[in-house]
C-alpha positions in Angstrom: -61.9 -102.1 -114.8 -62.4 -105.6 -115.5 -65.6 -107.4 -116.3 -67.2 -109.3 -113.5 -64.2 -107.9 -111.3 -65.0 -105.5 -107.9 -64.7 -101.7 -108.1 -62.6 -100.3 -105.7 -64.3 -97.3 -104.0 -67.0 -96.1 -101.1 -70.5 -98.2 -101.3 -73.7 -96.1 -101.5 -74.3 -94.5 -97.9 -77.4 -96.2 -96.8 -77.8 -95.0 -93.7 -81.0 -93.5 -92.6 -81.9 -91.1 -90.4 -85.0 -89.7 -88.3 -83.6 -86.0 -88.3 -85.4 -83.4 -90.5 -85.8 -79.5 -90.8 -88.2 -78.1 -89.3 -91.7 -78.3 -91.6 -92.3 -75.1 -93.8 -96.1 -74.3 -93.3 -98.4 -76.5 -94.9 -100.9 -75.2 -97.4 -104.1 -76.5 -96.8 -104.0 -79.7 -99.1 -105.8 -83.4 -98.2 -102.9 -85.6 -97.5 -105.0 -88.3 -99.1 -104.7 -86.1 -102.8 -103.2 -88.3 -105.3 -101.0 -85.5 -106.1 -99.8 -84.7 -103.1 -95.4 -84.8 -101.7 -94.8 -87.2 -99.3 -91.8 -85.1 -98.3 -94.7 -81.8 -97.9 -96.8 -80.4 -100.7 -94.9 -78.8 -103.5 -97.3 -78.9 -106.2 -100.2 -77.1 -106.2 -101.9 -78.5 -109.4 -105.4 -79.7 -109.9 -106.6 -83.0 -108.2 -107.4 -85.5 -111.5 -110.9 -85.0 -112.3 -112.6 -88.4 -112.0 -115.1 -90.4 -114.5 -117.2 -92.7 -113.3 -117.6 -93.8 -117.0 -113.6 -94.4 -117.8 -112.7 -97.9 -117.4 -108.9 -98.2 -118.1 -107.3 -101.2 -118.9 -104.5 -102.6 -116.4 -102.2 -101.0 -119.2 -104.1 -98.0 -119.5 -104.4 -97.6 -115.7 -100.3 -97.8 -115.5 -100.0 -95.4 -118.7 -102.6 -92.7 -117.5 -100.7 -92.2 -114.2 -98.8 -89.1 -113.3 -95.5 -89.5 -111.9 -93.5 -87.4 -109.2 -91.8 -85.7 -112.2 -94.0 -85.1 -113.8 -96.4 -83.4 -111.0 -93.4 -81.1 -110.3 -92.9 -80.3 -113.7 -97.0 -79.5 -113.7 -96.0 -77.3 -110.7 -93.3 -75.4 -112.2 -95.4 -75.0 -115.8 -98.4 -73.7 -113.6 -96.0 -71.6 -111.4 -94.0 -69.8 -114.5 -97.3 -69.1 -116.6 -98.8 -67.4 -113.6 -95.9 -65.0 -112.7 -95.3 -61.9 -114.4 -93.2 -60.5 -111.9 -90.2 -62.0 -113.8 -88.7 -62.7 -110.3 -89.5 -66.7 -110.7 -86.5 -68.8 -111.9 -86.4 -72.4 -113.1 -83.7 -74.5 -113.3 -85.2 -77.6 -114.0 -85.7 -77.2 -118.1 -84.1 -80.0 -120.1 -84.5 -77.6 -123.3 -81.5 -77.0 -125.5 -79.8 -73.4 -124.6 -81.0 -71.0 -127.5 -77.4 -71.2 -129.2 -78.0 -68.2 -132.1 -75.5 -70.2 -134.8 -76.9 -73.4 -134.1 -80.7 -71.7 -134.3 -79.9 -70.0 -138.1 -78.3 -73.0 -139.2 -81.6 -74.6 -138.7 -83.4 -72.0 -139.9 -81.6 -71.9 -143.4 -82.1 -75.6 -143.8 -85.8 -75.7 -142.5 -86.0 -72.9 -145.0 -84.7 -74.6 -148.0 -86.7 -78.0 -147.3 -90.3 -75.9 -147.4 -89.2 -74.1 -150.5 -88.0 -77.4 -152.4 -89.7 -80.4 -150.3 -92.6 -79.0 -149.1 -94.9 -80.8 -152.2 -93.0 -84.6 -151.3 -92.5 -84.2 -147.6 -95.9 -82.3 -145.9 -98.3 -83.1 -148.5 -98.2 -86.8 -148.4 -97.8 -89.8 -146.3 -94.0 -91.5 -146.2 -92.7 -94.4 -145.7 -92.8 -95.8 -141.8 -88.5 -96.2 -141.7 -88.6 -93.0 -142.6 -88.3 -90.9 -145.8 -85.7 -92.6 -148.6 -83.5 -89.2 -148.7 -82.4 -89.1 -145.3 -81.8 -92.7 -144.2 -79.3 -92.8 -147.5 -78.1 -89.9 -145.9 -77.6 -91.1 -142.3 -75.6 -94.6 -143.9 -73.6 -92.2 -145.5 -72.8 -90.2 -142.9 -72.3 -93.3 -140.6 -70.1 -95.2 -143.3 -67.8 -92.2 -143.5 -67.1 -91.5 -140.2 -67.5 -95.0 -138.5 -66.7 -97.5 -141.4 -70.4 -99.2 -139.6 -71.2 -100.9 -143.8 -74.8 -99.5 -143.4 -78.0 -99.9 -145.5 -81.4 -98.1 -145.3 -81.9 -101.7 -143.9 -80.4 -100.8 -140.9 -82.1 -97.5 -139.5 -85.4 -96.1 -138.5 -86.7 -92.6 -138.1 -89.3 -91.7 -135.0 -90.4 -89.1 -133.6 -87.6 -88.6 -131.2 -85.2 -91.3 -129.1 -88.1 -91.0 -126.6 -90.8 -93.0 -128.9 -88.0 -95.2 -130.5 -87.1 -96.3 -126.6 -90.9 -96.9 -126.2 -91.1 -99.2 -128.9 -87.9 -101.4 -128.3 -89.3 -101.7 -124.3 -92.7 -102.5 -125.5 -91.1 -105.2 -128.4 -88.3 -106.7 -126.0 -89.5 -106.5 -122.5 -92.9 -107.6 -120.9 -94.5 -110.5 -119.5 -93.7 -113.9 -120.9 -95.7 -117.3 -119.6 -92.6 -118.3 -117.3 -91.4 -115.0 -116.2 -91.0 -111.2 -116.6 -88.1 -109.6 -119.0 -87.1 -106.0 -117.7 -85.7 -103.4 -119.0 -82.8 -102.8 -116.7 -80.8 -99.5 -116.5 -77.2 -100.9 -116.1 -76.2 -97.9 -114.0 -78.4 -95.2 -111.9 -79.1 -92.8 -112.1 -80.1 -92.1 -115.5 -83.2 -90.4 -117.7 -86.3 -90.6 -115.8 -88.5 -90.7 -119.1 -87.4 -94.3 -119.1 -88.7 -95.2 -115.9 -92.8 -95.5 -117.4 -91.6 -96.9 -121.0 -93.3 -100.2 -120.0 -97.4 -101.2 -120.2 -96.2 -103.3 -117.7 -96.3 -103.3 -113.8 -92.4 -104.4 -112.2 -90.7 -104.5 -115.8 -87.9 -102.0 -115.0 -85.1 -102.4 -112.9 -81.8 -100.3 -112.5 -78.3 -101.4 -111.0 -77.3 -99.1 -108.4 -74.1 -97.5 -108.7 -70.8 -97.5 -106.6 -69.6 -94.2 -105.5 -66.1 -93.1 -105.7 -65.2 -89.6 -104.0 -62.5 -87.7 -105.9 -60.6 -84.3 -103.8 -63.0 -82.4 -101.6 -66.3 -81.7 -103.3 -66.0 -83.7 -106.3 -67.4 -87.9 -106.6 -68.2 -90.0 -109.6 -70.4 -92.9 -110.3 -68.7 -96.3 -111.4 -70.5 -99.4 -112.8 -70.8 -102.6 -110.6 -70.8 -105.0 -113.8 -71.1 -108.2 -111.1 -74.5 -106.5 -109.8 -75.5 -105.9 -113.5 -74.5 -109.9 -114.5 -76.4 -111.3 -111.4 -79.5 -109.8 -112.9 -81.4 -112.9 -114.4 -84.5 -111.7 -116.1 -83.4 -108.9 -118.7 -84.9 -108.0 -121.8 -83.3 -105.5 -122.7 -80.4 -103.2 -121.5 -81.4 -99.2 -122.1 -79.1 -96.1 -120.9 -78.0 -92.8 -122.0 -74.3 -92.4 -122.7 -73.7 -89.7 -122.3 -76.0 -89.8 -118.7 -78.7 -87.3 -117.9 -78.7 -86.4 -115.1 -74.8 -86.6 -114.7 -73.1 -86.4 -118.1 -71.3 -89.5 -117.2 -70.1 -91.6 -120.4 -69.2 -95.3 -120.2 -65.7 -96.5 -120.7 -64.5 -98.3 -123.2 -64.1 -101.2 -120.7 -67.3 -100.5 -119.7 -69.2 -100.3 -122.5 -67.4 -103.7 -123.7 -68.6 -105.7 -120.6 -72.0 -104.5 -121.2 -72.0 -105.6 -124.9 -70.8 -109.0 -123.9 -72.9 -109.5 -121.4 -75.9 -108.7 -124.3 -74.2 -111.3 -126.6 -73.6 -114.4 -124.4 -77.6 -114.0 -123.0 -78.5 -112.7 -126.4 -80.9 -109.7 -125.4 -80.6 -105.8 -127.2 -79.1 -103.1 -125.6 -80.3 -99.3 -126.6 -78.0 -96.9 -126.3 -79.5 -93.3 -126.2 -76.6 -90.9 -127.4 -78.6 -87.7 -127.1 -76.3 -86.1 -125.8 -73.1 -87.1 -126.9 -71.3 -88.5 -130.3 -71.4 -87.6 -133.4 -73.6 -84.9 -132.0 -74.8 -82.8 -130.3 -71.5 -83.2 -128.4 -73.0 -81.4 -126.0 -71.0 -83.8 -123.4 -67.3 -84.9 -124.3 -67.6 -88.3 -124.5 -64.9 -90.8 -123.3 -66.1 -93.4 -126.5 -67.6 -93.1 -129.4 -70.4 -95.9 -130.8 -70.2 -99.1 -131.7 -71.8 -101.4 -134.1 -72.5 -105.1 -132.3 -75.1 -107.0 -133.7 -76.9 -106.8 -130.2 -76.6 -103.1 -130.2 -79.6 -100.4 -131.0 -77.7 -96.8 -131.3 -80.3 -94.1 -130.7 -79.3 -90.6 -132.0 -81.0 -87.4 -131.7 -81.1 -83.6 -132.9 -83.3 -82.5 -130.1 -80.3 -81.5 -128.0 -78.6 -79.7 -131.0 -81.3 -77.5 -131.1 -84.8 -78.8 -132.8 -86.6 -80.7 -129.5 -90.2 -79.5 -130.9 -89.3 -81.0 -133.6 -89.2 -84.7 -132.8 -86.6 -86.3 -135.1 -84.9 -89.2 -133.9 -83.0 -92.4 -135.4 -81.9 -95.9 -135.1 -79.1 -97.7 -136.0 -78.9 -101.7 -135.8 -79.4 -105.0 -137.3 -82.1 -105.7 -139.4 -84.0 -108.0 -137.3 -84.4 -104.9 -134.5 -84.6 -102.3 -137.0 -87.5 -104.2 -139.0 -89.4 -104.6 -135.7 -89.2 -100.7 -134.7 -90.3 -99.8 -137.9 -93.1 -102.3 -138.2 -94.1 -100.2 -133.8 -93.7 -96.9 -135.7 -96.0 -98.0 -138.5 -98.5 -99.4 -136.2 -98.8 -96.6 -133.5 -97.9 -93.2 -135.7 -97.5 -94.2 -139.3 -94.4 -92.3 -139.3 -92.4 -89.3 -138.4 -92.9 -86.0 -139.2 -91.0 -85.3 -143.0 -90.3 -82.0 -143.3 -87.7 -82.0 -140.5 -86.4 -85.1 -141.9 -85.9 -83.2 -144.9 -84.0 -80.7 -143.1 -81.5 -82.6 -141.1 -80.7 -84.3 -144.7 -79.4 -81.5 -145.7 -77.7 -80.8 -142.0 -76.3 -84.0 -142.4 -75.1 -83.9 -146.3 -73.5 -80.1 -145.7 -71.7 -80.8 -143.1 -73.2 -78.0 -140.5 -74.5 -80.2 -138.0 -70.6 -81.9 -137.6 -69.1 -78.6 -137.4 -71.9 -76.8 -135.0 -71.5 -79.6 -132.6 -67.7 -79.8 -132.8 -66.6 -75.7 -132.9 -70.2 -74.3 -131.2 -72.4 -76.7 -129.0 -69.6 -78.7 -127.2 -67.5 -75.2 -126.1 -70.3 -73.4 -125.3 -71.4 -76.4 -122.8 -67.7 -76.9 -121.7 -68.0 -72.9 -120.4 -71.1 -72.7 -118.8 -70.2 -76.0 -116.9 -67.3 -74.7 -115.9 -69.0 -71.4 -114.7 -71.5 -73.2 -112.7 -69.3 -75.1 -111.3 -66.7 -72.4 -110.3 -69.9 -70.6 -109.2 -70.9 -73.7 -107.3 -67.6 -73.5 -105.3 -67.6 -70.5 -104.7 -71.2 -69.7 -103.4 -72.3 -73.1 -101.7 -71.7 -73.4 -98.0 -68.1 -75.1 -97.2 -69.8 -76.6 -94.0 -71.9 -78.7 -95.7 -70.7 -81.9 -97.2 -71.7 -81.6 -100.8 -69.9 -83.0 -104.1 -70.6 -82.1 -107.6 -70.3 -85.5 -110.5 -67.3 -85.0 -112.1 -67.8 -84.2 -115.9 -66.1 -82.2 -119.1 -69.4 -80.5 -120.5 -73.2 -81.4 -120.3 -76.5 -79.5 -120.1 -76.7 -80.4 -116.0 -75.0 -79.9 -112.7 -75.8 -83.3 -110.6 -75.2 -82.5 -106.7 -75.1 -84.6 -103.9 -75.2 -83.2 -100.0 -74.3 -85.8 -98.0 -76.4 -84.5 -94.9 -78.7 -86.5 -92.8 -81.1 -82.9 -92.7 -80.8 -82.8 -96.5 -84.1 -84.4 -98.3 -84.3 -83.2 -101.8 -87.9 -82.7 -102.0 -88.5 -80.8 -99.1 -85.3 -79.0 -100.7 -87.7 -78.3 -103.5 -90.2 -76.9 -101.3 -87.9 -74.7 -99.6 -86.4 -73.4 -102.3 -89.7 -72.9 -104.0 -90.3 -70.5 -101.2 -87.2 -68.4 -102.8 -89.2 -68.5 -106.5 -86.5 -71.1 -108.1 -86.9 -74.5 -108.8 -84.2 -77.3 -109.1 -85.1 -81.0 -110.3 -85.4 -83.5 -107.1 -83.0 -86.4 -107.7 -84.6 -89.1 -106.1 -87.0 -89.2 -109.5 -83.5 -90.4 -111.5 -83.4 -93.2 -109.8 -85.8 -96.9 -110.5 -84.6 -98.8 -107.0 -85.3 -95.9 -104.5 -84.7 -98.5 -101.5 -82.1 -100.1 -102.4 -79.9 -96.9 -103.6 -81.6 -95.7 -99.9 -80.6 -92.3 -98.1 -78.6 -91.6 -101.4 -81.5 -90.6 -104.1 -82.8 -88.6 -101.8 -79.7 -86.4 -101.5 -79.3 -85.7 -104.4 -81.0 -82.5 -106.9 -80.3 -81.6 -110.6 -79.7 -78.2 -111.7 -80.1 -77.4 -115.4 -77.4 -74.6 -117.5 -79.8 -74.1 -120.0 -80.6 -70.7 -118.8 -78.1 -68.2 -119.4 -75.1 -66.8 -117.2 -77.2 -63.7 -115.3 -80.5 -66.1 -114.4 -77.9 -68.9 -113.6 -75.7 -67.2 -111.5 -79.3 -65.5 -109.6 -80.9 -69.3 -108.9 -77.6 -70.6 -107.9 -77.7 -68.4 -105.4 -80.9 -68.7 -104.0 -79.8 -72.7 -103.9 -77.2 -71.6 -101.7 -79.3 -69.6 -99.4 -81.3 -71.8 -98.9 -78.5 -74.7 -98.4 -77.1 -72.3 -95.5 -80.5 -72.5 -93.8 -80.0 -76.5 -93.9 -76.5 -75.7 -92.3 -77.1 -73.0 -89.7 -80.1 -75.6 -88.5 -77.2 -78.1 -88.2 -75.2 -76.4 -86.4 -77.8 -75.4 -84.2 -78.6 -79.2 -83.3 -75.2 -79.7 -82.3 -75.0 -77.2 -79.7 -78.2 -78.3 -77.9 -77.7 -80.3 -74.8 
């Protein structure tokens, strides 16, 4: 691909369409709710409980709102706590599969950090980059396998990539006295926890993808870089490589038109590799990271199996890296130490390179590959649905192209079966100009294991072939 050049390959399908399935029967909910599915009632969580005595700020106001996501997620929480049939099954969970070598390796270092560090890392406040001992141990690390030249100047421990993305949108992005600077996702769809990073009102933006369709139920995304260029007021450039939802991971060409694109307009861009190199490899990547000066690598061991945990880092110039850690000394003094400890030592051994090379990536590479044989086998052939090409990943990404097909009264159908996907249209910032597309789209997580998987994906196809045999049924009536 060349910079600025066209992709070849099929546009997104924008057509819309006044067909539907017939309505499932409503539950007696107020359409006005503030909670409620436009596409029919799916949650059935509590209406927010309003005080006459909070006045939010035009900040706050934005912050305190609940978002479609989350309200299903509410839904499904609400949903699993309640049954205790055991018949429920959620595929929806972005939590790391319990792996039981990557959970003792933890264990062992967690273990030998309370015995030795517990004194020095729970007992007393630290430093806001983050604890001495492991940011020596992350340059190492770095300088060893990348040749990146790094000082404890150049990184920052947060409490996850989550808060570290929250303080580069809140530093870089915002209102200025001539003008807006976004955060812009270069290609959708991508990690919905982006989507409320900002205080702001109209501070995010993403560049909708082009759509190439590979053999018969395959498709993958490719980036329109002239799209991404004609976008005038950026702040900042933030995306996950490799992608959640898809497990899509840039090219090298790719990634090189994005970084000089950030250089010539001199703006950051964050790169979230939570899923991808050095680890968790829980994606095969198709590059490995860079160090640019307008770079901000974001690394993670959530996904290698410690999410409750909250341990995240940053890797950049000084100038960003300062300006994080002065956010993270401002908002939570610092993050938590005694994991910090812990990965030190998961770095310094060696365990978390080998776990994420020999365990995490294989397993993820098989139960993909499961699914997705699974997929083929089970989902109806009369339907026109694709799966995102991919080598690995924690998701499935799906997309029936099927004027009936409307992911979230998907959900609530499928709900009906006691098994919940993830709606895709939530993936996706520019909802009207993707059009027909977001909404045809669901995410189905592999977290669970082979038995429960294998049980929800069909259920999925069940409730697919009711979509079809309604189809077919349209077409025969005069």
């Amino acid at each position: 691909m060349q910079c600025g050049s066209e992709c070849n390959g099929e546009g997104v399908d924008n057509r819309t369409t006044g067909l539907r399935l017939p309505r499932l029967a409503q539950h007696t909910i107020s359409a006005s709710a503030p909670w409620a599915f436009s596409g029919g009632p799916a949650c059935h969580c509590s209406a927010p409980q309003k005080d006459a005595d909070l006045r939010l700020s035009l900040s706050g106001t934005k912050m305190a709102k609940v978002s479609g996501l989350r309200r299903i997620m509410k839904d499904v929480a609400l949903t699993m706590a309640g049954s205790h049939d055991g018949q429920w099954i959620d595929l929806t969970i972005g939590n790391p599969a319990p792996i039981p070598e990557v959970s003792k390796m933890w264990q062992a270092v967690m273990a030998d950090a309370l015995a030795k560090d517990f004194d020095v890392a729970s007992c007393r406040y630290g430093q806001s980059r983050g604890h001495d001992s492991l940011l020596s141990a992350i340059a190492r690390y770095f300088n060893n396998k990348y040749d990146w030249h790094l000082t404890n100047d150049n990184i920052v421990v947060a409490a996850g990539c989550q808060m570290l993305s929250f303080a580069a949108a809140t530093l870089f992005t915002g209102p200025l006295a001539n003008g807006m600077r976004r955060i812009v996702l270069p290609i959708e769809p991508d990690y919905t926890g982006y989507h409320n990073l900002s205080l702001h009102d109209d501070c995010i933006t993403g560049i909708s993808p082009r759509l190439r369709t590979r053999g018969d139920r395959h498709f993958d995304y490719e980036l329109d870089i002239k799209a991404l260029e004609g976008e005038r007021a950026i702040g900042m450039l933030m995306l996950s490589n490799p992608a959640n939802p898809t497990g899509r991971s840039l090219t090298r060409e790719e990634l090189e038109c994005i970084v000089r694109l950030a250089e010539s307009r001199g703006f950051p861009v964050l790169i979230d590799h939570a899923y991808g190199l050095p680890f968790p490899q829980v994606t095969t990547p198709q590059t490995s990271p860079i160090w640019h000066p307008n770079v901000i690598n974001c690394f993670s061991v959530s996904k290698a199996g410690i999410p409750g945990e909250r341990i995240g880092f940053a890797v950049g110039r000084p100038a960003y890296i300062d300006a994080i850690a002065s956010f993270v000394s401002n908002s939570i003094l610092h993050a938590p130490q005694l994991a910090q400890m812990a990965l030190k030592r998961a770095l310094d051994g060696g365990e978390l390179d080998r776990l994420s090379k020999m365990i995490i990536n294989p397993y993820y590479l098989k139960k993909q590959q499961f699914a997705e044989n699974l997929l083929l086998k089970t989902l109806p052939q009369s339907l026109p649905w694709r799966i995102h090409s991919g080598r690995g990943g924690m998701f499935c990404w799906l997309w029936i192209d099927h004027p009936q097909f409307d992911d979230e009264e998907f959900y609530d159908r499928l709900r009906q079966r006691k098994a919940f996907i993830m709606p895709g249209r939530h993936f996706f910032v520019n909802r009207l100009h993707v059009g027909e597309h977001c909404k045809r789209c669901l995410r189905i997580s592999l977290s669970a294991d082979e038995k429960i998987l294998s049980a929800g994906i069909a259920r999925i196809a069940k409730t697919l072939e009711e979509i079809a045999t309604w189809a077919r049924s349209e077409r025969t009536v005069p």
